[in-house]
One Martini backbone bead per residue (centre of mass of N, CA, C, O) as a GRO file, in nm:
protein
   99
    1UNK     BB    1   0.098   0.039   0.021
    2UNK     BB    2   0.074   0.369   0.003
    3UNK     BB    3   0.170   0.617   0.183
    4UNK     BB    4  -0.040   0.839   0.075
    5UNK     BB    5  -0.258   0.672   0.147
    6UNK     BB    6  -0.552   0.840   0.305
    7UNK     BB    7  -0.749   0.571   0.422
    8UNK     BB    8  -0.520   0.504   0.686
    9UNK     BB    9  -0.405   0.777   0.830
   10UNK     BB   10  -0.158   0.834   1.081
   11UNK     BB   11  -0.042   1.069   1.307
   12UNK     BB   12   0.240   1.191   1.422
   13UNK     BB   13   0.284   1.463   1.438
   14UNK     BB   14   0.422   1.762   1.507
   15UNK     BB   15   0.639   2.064   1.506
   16UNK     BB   16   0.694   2.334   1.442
   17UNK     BB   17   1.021   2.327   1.428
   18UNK     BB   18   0.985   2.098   1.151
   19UNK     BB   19   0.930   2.358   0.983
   20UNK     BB   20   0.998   2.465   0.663
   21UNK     BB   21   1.037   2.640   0.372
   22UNK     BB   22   0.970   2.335   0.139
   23UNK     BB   23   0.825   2.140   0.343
   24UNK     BB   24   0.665   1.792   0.323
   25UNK     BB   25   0.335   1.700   0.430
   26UNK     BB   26   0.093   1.487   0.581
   27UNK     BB   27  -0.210   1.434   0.569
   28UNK     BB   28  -0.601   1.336   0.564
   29UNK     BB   29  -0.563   1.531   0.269
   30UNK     BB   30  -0.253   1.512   0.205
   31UNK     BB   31  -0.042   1.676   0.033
   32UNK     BB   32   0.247   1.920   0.165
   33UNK     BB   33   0.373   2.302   0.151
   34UNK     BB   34   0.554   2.482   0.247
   35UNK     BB   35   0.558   2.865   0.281
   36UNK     BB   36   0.519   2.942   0.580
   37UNK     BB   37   0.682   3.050   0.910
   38UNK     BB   38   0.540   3.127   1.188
   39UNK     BB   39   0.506   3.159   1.531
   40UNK     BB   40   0.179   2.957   1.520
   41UNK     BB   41   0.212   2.898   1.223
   42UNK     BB   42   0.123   2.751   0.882
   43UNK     BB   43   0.187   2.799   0.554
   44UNK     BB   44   0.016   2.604   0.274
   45UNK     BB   45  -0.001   2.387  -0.028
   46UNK     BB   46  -0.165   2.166  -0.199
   47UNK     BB   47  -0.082   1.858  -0.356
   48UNK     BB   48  -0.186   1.775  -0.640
   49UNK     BB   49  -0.216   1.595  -0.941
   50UNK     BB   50  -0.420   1.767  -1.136
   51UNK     BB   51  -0.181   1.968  -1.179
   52UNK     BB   52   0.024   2.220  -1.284
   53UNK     BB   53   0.343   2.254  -1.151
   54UNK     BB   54   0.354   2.557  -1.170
   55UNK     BB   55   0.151   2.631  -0.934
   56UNK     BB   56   0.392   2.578  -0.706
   57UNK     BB   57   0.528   2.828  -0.814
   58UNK     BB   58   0.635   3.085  -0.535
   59UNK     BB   59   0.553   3.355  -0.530
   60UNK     BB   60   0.310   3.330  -0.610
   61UNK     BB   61   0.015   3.132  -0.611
   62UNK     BB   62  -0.226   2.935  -0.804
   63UNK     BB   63  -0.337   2.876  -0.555
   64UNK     BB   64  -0.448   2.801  -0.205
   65UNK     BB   65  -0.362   2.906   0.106
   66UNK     BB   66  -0.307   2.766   0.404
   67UNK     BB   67  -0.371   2.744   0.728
   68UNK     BB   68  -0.186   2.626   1.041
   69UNK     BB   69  -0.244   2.556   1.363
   70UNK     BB   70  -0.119   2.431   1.661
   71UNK     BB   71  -0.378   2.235   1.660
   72UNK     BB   72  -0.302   2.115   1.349
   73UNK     BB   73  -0.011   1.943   1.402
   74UNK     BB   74  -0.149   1.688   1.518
   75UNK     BB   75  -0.224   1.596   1.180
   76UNK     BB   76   0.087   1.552   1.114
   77UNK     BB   77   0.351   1.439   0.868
   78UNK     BB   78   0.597   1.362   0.724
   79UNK     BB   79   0.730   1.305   0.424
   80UNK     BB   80   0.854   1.181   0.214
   81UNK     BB   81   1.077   1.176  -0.035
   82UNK     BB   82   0.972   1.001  -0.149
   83UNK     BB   83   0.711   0.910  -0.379
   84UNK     BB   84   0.391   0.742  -0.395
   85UNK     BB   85   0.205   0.519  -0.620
   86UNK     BB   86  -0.094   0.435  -0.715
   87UNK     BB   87  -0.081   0.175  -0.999
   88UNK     BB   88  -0.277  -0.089  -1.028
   89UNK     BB   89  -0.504   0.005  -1.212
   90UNK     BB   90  -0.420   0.033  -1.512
   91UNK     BB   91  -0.516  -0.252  -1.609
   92UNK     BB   92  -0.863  -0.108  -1.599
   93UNK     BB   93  -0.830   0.061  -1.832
   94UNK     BB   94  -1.019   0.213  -2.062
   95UNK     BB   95  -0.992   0.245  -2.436
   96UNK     BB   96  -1.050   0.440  -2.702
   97UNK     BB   97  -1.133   0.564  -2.976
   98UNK     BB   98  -1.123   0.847  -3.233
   99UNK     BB   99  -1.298   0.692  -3.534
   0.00000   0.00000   0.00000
C-alpha cells in the first residue's frame, strides 16, 4: 500500500520547529508544502496530482495557501522524500478509439 494513501492514514504529530519553508508534510487529506512559518501557524499549499506543476511555483501561487494553526500539527506527519503512487489500477483502464 503507498504511503500517500489517506484512506489508512494515522498522523504522528509535527513540532512547529520540525516545518521549515519548502518542506512537505502529509495530512489526512493529502500532501502538502510549507510557504510560510509564523510564530504560531504553518502556511502551506496542497499539492494535488491533476495540477500543472507550475502552479506550486511562487509566491505567488496559482492555488490557494492555508493556514495550520497549533493545534492543526498533531494532525500532520512529514513526509517521505520519494513520493509513491498506486497505479495498481492501471491495468483496468479501458481506452477507446477516437475514429
Amino acid at each position: 500500500m503507498p504511503v500517500e494513501d489517506t484512506d489508512d492514514f494515522v498522523p504522528i504529530g509535527m513540532s512547529h520547529a520540525e516545518f521549515s519553508i519548502g518542506c512537505e508534510f502529509l495530512t489526512a487529506t493529502g500532501r502538502w508544502r510549507c510557504t510560510d512559518v509564523g510564530t504560531r501557524t504553518i502556511v502551506a499549499i496542497k499539492l494535488d496530482l491533476d495540477h500543472d506543476p507550475s502552479w506550486y511555483n511562487g509566491p505567488p501561487y496559482a492555488v490557494p495557501e492555508h493556514v495550520f494553526d497549533e493545534d492543526d500539527l498533531d494532525g500532520c506527519s512529514p513526509a517521505p522524500v520519494e513520493r509513491e503512487y498506486d497505479d495498481t489500477g492501471r491495468e483496468r483502464l479501458v481506452t477507446f478509439s477516437r475514429g
